[in-house]
FILO-170936 format. One record per residue (C-alpha): residue number from 1; residue in three letters; x, y, z. Coordinates in steps of 0.2 Angstrom, whole numbers. Layout:
BEGIN
{fivex NUM; 'ALA'; {X; Y; Z}}
...
This chain:
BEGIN
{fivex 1; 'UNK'; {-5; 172; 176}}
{fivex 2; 'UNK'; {4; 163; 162}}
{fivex 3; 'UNK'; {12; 174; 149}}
{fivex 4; 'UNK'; {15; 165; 131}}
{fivex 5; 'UNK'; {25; 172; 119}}
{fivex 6; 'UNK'; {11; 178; 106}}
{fivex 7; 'UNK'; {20; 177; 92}}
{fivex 8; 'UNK'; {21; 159; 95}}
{fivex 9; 'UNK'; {3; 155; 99}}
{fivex 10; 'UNK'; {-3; 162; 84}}
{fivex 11; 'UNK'; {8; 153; 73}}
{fivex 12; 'UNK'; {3; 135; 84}}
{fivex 13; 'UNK'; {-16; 141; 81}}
{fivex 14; 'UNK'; {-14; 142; 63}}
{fivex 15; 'UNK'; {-5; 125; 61}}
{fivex 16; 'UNK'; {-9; 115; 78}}
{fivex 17; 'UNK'; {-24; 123; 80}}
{fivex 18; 'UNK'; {-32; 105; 92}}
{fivex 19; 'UNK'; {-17; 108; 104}}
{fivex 20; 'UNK'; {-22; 126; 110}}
{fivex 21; 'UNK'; {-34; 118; 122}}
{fivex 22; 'UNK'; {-20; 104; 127}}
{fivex 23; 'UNK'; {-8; 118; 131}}
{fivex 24; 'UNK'; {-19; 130; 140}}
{fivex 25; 'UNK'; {-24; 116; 153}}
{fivex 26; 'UNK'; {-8; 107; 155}}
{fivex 27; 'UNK'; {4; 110; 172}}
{fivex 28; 'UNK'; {17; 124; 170}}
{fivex 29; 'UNK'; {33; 115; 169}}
{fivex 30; 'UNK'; {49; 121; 171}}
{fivex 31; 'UNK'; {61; 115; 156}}
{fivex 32; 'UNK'; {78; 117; 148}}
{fivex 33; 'UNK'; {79; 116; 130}}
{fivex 34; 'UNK'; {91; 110; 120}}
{fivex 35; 'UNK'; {100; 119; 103}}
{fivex 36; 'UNK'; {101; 108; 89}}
{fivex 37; 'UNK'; {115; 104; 79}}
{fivex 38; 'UNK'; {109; 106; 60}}
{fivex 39; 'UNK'; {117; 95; 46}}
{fivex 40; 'UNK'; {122; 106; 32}}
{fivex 41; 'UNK'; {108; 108; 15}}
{fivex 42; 'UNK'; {94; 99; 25}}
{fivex 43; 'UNK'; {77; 103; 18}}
{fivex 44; 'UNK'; {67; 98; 33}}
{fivex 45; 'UNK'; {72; 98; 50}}
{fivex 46; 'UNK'; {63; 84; 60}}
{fivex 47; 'UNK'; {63; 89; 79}}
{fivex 48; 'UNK'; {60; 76; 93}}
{fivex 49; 'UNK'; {57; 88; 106}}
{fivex 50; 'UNK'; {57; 107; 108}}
{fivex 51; 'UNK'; {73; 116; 104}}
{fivex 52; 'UNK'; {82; 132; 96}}
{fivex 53; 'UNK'; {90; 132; 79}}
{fivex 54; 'UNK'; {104; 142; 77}}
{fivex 55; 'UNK'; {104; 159; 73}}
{fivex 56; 'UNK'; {103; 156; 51}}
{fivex 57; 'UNK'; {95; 141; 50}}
{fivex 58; 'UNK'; {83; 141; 35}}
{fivex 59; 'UNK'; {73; 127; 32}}
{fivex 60; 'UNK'; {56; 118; 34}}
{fivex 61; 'UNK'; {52; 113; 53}}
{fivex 62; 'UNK'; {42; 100; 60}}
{fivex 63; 'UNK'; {41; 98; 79}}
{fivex 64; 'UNK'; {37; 82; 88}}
{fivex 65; 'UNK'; {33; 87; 105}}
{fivex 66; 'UNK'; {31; 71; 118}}
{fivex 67; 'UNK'; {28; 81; 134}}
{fivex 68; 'UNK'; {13; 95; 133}}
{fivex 69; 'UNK'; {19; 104; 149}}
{fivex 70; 'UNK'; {37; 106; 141}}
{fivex 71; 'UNK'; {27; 114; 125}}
{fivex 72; 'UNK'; {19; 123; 138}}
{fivex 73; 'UNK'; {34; 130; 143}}
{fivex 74; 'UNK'; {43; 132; 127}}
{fivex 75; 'UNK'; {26; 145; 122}}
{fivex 76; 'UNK'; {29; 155; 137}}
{fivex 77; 'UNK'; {48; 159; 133}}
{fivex 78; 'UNK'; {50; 175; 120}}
{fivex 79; 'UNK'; {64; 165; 110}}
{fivex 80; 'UNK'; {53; 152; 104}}
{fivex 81; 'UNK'; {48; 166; 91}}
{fivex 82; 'UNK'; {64; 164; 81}}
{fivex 83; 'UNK'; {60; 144; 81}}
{fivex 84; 'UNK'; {42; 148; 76}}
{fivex 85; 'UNK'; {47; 159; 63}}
{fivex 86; 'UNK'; {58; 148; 53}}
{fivex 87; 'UNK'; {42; 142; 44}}
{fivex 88; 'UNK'; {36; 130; 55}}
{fivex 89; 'UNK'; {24; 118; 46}}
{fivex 90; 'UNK'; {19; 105; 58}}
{fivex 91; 'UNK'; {19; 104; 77}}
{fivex 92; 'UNK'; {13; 88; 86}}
{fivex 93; 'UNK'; {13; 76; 102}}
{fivex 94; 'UNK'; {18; 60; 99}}
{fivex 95; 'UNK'; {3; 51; 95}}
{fivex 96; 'UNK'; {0; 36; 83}}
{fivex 97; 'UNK'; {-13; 48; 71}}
{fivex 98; 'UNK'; {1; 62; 69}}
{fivex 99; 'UNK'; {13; 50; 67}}
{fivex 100; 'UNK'; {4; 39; 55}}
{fivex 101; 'UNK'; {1; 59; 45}}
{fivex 102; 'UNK'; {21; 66; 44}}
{fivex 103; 'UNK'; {26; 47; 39}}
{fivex 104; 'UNK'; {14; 52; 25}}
{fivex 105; 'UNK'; {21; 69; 21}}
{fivex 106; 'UNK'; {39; 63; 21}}
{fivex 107; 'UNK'; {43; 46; 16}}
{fivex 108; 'UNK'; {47; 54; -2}}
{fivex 109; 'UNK'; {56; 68; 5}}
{fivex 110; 'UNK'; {74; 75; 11}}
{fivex 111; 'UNK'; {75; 78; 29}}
{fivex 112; 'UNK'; {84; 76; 44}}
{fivex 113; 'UNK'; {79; 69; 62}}
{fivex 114; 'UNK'; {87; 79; 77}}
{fivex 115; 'UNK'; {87; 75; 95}}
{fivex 116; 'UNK'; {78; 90; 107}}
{fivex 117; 'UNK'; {86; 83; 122}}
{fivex 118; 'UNK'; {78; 65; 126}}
{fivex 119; 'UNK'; {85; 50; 133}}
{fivex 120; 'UNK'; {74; 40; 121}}
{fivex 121; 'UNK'; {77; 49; 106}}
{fivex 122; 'UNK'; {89; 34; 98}}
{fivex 123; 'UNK'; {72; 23; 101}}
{fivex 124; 'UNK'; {60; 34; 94}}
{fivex 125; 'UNK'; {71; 38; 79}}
{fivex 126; 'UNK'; {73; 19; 76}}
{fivex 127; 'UNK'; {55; 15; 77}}
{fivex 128; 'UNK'; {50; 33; 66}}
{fivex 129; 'UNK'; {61; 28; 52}}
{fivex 130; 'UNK'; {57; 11; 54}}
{fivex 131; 'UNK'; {37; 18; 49}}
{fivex 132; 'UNK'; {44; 31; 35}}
{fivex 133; 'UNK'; {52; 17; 27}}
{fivex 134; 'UNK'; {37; 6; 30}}
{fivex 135; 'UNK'; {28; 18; 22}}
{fivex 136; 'UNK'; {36; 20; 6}}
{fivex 137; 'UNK'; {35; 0; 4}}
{fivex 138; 'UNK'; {16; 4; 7}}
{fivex 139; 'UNK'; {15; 18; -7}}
{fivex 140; 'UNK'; {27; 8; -20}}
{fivex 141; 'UNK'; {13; -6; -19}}
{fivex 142; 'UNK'; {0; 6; -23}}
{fivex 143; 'UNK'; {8; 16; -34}}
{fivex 144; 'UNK'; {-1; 10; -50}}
{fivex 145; 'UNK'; {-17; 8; -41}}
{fivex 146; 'UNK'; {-15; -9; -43}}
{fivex 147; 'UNK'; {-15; -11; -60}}
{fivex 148; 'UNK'; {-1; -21; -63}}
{fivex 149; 'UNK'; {-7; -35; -50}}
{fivex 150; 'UNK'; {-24; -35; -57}}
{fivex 151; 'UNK'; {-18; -38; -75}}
{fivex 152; 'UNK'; {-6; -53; -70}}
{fivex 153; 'UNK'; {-21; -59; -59}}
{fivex 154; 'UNK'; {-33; -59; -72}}
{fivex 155; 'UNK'; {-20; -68; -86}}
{fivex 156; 'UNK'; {-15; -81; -73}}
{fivex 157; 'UNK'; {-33; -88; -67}}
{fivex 158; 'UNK'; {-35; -94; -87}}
{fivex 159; 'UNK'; {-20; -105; -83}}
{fivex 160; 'UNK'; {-25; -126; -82}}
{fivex 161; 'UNK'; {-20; -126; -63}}
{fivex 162; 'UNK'; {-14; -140; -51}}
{fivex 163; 'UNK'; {-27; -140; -35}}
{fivex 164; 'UNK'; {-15; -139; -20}}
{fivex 165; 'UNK'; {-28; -148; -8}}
{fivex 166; 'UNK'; {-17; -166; -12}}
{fivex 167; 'UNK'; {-1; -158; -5}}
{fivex 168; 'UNK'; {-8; -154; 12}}
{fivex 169; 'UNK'; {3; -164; 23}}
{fivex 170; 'UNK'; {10; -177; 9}}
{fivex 171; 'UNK'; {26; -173; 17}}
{fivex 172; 'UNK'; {24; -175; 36}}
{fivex 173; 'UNK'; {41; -188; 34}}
{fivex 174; 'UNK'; {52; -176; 25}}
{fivex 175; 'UNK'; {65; -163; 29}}
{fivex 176; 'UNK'; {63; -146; 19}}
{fivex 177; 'UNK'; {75; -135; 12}}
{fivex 178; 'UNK'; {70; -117; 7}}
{fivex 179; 'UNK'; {83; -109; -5}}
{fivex 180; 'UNK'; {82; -93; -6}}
{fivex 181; 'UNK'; {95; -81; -19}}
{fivex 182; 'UNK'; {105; -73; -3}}
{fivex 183; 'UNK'; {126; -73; -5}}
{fivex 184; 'UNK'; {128; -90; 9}}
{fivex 185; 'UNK'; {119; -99; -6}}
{fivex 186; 'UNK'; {136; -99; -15}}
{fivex 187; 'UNK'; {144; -109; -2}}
{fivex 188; 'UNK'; {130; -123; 0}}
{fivex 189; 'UNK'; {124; -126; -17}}
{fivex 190; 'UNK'; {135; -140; -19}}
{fivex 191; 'UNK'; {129; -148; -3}}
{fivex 192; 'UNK'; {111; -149; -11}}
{fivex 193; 'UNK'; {116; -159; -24}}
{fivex 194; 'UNK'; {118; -173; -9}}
{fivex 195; 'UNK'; {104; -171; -1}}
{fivex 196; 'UNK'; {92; -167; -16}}
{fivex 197; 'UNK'; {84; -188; -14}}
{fivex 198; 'UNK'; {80; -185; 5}}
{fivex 199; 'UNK'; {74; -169; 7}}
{fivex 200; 'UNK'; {61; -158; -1}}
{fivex 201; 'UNK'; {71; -143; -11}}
{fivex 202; 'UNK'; {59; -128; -13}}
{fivex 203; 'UNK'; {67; -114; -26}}
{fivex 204; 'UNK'; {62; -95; -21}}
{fivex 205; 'UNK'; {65; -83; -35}}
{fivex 206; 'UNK'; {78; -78; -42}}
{fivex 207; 'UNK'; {87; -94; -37}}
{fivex 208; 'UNK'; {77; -109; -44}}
{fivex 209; 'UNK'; {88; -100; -59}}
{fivex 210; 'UNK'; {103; -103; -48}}
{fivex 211; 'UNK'; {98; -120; -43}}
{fivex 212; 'UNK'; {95; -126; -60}}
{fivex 213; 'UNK'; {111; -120; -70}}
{fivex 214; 'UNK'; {120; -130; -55}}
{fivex 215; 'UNK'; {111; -145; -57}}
{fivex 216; 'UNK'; {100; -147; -42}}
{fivex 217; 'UNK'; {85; -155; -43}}
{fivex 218; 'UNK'; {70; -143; -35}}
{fivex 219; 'UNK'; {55; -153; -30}}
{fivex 220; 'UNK'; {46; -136; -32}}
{fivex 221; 'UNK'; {46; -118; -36}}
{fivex 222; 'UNK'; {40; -101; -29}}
{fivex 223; 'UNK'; {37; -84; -37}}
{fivex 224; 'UNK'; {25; -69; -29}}
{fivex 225; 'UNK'; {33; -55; -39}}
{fivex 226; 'UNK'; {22; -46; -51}}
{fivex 227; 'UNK'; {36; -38; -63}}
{fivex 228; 'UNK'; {52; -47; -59}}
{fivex 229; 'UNK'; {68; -34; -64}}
{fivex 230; 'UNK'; {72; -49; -78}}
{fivex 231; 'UNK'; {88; -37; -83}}
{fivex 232; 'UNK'; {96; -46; -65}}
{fivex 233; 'UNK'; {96; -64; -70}}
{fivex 234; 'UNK'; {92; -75; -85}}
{fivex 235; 'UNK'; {75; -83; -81}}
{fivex 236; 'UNK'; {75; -103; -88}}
{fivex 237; 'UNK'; {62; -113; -94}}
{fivex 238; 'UNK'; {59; -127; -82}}
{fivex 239; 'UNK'; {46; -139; -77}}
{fivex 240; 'UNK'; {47; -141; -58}}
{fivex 241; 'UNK'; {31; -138; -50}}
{fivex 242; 'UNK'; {28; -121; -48}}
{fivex 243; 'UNK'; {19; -113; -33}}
{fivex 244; 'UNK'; {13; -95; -35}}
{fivex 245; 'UNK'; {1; -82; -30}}
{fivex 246; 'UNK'; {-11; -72; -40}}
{fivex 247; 'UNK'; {-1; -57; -42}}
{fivex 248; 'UNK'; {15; -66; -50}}
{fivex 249; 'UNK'; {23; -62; -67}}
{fivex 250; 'UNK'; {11; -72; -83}}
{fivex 251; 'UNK'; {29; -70; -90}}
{fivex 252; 'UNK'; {37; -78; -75}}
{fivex 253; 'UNK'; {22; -91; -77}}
{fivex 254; 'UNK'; {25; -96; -96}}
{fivex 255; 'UNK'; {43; -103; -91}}
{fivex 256; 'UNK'; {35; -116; -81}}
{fivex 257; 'UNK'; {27; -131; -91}}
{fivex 258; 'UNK'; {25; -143; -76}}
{fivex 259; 'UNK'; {13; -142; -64}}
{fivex 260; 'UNK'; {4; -123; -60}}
{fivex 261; 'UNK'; {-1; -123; -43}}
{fivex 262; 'UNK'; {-9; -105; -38}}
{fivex 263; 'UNK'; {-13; -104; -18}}
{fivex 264; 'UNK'; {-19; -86; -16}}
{fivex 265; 'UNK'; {-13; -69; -15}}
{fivex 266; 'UNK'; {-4; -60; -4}}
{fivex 267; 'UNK'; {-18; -50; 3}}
{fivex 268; 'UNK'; {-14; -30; -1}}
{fivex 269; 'UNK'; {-29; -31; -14}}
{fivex 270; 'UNK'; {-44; -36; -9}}
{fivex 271; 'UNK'; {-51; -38; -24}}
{fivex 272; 'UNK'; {-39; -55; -28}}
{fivex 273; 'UNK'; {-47; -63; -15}}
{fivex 274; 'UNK'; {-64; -58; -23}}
{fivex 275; 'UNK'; {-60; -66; -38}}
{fivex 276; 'UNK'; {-52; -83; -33}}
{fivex 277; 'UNK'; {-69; -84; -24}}
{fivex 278; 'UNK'; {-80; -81; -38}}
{fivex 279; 'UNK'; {-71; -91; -48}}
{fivex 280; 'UNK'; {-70; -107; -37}}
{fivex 281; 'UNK'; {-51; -104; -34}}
{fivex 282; 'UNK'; {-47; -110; -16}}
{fivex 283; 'UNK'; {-35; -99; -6}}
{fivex 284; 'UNK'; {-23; -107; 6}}
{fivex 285; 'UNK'; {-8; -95; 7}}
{fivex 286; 'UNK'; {-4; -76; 5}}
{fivex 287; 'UNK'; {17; -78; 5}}
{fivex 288; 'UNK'; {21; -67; 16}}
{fivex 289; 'UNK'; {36; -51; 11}}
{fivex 290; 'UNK'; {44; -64; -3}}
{fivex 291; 'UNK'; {47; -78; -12}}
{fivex 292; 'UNK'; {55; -87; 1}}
{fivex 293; 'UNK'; {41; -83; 14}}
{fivex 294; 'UNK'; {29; -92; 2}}
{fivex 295; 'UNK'; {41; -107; 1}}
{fivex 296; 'UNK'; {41; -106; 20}}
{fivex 297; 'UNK'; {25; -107; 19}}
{fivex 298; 'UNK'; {22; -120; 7}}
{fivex 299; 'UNK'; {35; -130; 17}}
{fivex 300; 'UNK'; {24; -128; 31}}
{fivex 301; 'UNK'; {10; -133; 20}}
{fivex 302; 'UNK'; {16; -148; 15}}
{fivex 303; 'UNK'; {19; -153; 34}}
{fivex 304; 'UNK'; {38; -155; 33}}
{fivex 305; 'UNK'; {45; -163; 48}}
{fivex 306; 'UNK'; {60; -148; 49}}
{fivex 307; 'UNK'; {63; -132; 38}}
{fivex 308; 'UNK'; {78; -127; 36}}
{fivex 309; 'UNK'; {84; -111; 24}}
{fivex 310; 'UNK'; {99; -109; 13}}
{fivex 311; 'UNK'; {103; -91; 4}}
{fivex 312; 'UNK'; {89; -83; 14}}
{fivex 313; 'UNK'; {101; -70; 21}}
{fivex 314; 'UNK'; {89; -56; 24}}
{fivex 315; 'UNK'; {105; -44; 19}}
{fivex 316; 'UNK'; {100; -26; 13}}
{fivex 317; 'UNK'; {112; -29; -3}}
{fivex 318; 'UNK'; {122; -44; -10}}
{fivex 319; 'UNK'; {114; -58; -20}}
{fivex 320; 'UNK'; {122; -76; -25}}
{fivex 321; 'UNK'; {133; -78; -41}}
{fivex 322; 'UNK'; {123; -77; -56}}
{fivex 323; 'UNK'; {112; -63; -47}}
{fivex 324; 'UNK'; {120; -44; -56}}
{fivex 325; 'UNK'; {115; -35; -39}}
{fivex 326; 'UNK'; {110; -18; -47}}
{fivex 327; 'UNK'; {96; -14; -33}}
{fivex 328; 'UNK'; {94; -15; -11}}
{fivex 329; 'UNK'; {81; -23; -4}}
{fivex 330; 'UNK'; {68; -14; 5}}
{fivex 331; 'UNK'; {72; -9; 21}}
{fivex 332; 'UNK'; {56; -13; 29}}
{fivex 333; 'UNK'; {54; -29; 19}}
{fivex 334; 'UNK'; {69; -36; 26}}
{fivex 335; 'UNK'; {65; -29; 44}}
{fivex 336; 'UNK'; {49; -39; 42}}
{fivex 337; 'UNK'; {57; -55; 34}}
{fivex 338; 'UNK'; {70; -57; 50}}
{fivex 339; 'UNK'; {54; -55; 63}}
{fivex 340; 'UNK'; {45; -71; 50}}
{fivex 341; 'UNK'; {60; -82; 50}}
{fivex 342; 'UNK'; {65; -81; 69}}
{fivex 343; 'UNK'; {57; -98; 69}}
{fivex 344; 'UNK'; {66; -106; 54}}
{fivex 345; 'UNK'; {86; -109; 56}}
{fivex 346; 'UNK'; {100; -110; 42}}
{fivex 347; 'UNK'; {107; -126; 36}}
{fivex 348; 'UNK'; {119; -133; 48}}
{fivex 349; 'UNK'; {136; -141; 45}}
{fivex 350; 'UNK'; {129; -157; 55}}
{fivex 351; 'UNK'; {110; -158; 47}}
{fivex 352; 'UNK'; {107; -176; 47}}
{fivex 353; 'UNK'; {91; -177; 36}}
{fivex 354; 'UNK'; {79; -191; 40}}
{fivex 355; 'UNK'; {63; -197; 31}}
{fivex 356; 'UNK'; {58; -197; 15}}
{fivex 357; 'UNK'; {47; -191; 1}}
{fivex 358; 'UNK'; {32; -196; -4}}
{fivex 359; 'UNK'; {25; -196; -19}}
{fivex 360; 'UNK'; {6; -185; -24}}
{fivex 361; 'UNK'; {-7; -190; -36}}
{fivex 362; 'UNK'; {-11; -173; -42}}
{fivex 363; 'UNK'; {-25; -167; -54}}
{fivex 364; 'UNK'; {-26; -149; -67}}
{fivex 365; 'UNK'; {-41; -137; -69}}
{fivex 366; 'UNK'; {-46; -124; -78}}
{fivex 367; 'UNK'; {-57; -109; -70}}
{fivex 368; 'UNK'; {-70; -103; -80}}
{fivex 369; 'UNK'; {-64; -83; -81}}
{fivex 370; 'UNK'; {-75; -77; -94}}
{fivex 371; 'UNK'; {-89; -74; -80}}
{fivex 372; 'UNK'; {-79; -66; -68}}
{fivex 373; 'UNK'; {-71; -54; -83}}
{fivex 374; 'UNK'; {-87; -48; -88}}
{fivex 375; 'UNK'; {-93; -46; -71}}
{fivex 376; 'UNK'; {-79; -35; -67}}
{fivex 377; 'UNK'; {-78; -23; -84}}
{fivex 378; 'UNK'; {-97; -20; -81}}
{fivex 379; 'UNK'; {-94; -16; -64}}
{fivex 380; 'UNK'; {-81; -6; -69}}
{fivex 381; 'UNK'; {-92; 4; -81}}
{fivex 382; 'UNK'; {-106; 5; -69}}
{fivex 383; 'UNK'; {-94; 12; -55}}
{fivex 384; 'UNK'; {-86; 26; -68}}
{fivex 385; 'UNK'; {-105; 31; -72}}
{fivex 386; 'UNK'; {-110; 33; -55}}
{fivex 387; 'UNK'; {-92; 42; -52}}
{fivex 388; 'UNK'; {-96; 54; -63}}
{fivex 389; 'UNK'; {-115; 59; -58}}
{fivex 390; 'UNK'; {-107; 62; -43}}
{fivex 391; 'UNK'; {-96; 74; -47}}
{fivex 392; 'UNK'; {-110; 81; -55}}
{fivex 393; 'UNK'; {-121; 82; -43}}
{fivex 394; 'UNK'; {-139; 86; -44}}
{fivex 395; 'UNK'; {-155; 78; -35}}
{fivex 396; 'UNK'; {-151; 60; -38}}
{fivex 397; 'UNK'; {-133; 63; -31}}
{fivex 398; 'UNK'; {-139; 50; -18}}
{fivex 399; 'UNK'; {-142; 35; -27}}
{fivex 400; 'UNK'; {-126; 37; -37}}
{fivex 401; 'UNK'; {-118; 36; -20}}
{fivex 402; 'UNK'; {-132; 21; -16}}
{fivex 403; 'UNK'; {-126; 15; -34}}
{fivex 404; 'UNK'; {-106; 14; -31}}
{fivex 405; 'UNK'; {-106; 9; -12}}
{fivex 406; 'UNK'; {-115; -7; -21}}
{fivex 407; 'UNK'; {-104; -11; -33}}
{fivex 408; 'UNK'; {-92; -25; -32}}
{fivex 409; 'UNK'; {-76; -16; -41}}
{fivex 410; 'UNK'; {-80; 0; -30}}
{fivex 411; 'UNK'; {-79; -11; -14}}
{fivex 412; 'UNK'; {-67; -22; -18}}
{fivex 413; 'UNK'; {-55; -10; -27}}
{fivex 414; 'UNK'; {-59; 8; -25}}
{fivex 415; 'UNK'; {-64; 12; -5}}
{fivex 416; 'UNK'; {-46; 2; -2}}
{fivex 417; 'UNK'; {-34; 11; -12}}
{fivex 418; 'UNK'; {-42; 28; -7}}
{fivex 419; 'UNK'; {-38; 23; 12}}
{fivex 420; 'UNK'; {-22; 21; 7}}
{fivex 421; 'UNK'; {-19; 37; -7}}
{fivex 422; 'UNK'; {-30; 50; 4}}
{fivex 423; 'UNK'; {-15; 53; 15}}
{fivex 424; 'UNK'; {-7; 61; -2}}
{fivex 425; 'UNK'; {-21; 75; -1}}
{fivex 426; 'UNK'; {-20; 90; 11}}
{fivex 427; 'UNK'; {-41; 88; 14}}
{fivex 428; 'UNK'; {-51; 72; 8}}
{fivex 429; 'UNK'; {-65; 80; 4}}
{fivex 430; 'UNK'; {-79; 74; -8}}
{fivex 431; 'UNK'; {-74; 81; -25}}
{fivex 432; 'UNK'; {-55; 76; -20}}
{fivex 433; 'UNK'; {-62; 57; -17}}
{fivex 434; 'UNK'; {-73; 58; -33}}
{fivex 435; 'UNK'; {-60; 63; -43}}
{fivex 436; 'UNK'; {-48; 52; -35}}
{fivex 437; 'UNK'; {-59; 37; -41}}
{fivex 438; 'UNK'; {-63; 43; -58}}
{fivex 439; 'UNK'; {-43; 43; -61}}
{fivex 440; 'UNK'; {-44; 26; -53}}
{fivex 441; 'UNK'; {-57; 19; -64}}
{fivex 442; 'UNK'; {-47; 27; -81}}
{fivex 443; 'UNK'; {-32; 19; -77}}
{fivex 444; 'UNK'; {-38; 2; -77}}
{fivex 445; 'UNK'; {-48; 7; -93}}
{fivex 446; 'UNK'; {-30; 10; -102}}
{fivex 447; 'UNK'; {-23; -7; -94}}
């Protein structure tokens, strides 16, 4: 007969309550645990394997178990009271949905990773705070509810645009250079200046600003951000051609006078790529992490012969001259932009270019926007009525729900931010969801 320690299996019923079944079925297993060495004024202890604080240790604990026998074991010994009783609020295996759940409940919070005694702890600690950090890029991009995109989106579709289908593979001849604002710009800047008649410059960013006030000529321009920190660099009026996608700064857009070529979004809203579709905008590129994957991208689009990079360092801080580097780099968007570029090498000391550019007969258009606007503020007001019936309830709570699931602003807009926002609420239940939308629905009233 197995004997737990009954403390302990109490306390795992009350907050593990779908491993009870798992543990009671799994082999006995005979284990040694490991004791953990605790940083001082840690809020939450994150443990990768069963273990015993020391005797003191106060704190929230969170137990990642990858072995079910070994949690087996670790219930059947008395002194896993005292780890149980030091307010233990989440015990898991290490499965994809827990995982997905604690990066959730900790990506805004203080807490420290310890090593129960694997061999693969280093691993798994590299590829957890790999998804913590991945999950507050995720939460940062949702964090308005997508106001701030949707505003820009709506401002810059009321642009006179340049269609991009004449680039498609003009430059099939040429080499390309994407130039991005990284610190090994500042020792190849000059070399551009030689190479600017044979080779097609594309600006990322913060350094077509760069780029300009040296004097090198950029064939085009690329911007995705959708409020550029404009206290970092002095942004120039300019009239290179200016690739973008729906989300980027109308402010970043006004300093361009040249050619306005939009070609998509970068699909985290759904609801872009509603518009361009409704109003006849066609979609060609989402741009990846940043301004120097959409140039990539538009390199790539073009049909250049060989990309090359310059200033796209991929560096977690520093910046070219010119660039006051007052903020890091996401973490996970770098991590992200190294695995895009594998394919692309930096300027070489030997780089023969070979070639040439040809030239595009380009045309403008303007969208008509007026439809899609009203289109979207009634569906925003019929999505808020049928919210709020809803909440209230009643006999014909049905065909409100009937009503919403219908409407092109709940699909496009509402169903996919709550995906992303439910894991912010201890239980999604319906009033939580409705109340959720309704908050939604208010914020891009104020907008």
């Amino acid at each position: 007969m197995t004997v737990f320690s009954r403390k302990s299996l109490a306390r795992l019923e009350t907050i593990a309550p779908h491993l009870l079944t798992r543990v009671s079925l799994a082999e006995d297993s005979e284990a040694s645990f490991s004791e953990y060495v605790l940083p001082e004024n840690a809020e939450t202890y994150v443990c990768f394997g069963c273990g015993f604080p020391p005797e003191g240790a106060k704190g929230k604990w969170i137990l990642i178990e990858p072995s079910i026998s070994r949690l087996r074991a670790f219930l059947q010994c008395d002194e896993s009271e005292r780890f149980f009783s030091q307010e233990v609020v989440f015990v898991s295996l290490e499965d994809e949905v827990s995982l997905r759940t604690l990066s959730w409940m900790l990506f805004d919070t203080s807490f420290s990773l310890l090593d129960g005694g694997y061999s693969d702890f280093p691993a798994f600690a590299t590829s957890f705070m790999n998804r913590i950090e991945g999950t507050a890029h995720l939460f940062n991009e949702y964090a308005d509810f997508g106001v701030l995109p949707m505003r820009n989106m709506l401002s810059n579709i009321q642009e006179e645009l340049t269609r991009p289908d004449p680039y498609r593979g003009s430059q099939a001849q040429c080499d390309a250079i994407v130039i991005g604002a990284g610190p090994s710009l500042d020792k190849e800047i000059d070399r551009l200046l030689g190479l600017a008649n044979d080779v097609i410059l594309i600006g990322c960013g913060s350094a077509v600003q760069i780029a300009q006030k040296r004097g090198v000529p950029l064939d085009f321009a690329t911007y995705l951000d959708p409020e550029p920190p404009k206290e970092r660099y002095e942004q120039v009026s300019s009239t290179t051609p200016f690739v973008f996608l729906t989300r980027t700064s109308p402010d970043v857009v006004s300093h361009f006078s040249g050619e306005k070529i939009l070609v998509g979004s970068n699909g985290c809203h759904p609801i872009e790529s509603y518009v361009l579709e409704k109003v006849g905008i066609s979609e060609i590129l989402q741009g990846g992490w940043n301004a120097a994957t959409l140039g990539i991208e538009w390199a790539e689009y073009l049909g250049c012969r060989r990309i090359y990079t310059v200033g796209v360092d991929s560096t977690i801080d520093g910046y070219a001259e010119g660039i006051k580097d007052d903020k890091q780099r996401p973490i996970a968007e770098l991590r992200e932009t190294k695995e895009w570029l594998e394919g692309y090498a930096p300027l070489s000391k030997g780089f023969s270019p070979k070639g040439s550019k040809r030239s595009v007969t380009s045309t403008q258009y303007r969208s008509d926007h007026t439809e899609i606007r009203k289109l979207l503020e009634k569906a925003r007001g019929d999505a808020l009525e049928a919210v709020e019936g809803l909440i209230k309830g009643g006999k014909i709570a049905l065909l409100h729900r009937f009503e919403l699931e219908q409407n092109p602003w709940y699909q496009t807009t509402l169903t996919f931010l709550w995906s992303i926002w439910k894991y912010r609420f201890e239980t999604a239940n319906d009033l939580a969801e409705w109340e959720f939308y309704k908050e939604v629905l208010n914020e891009f009233a104020a907008s």
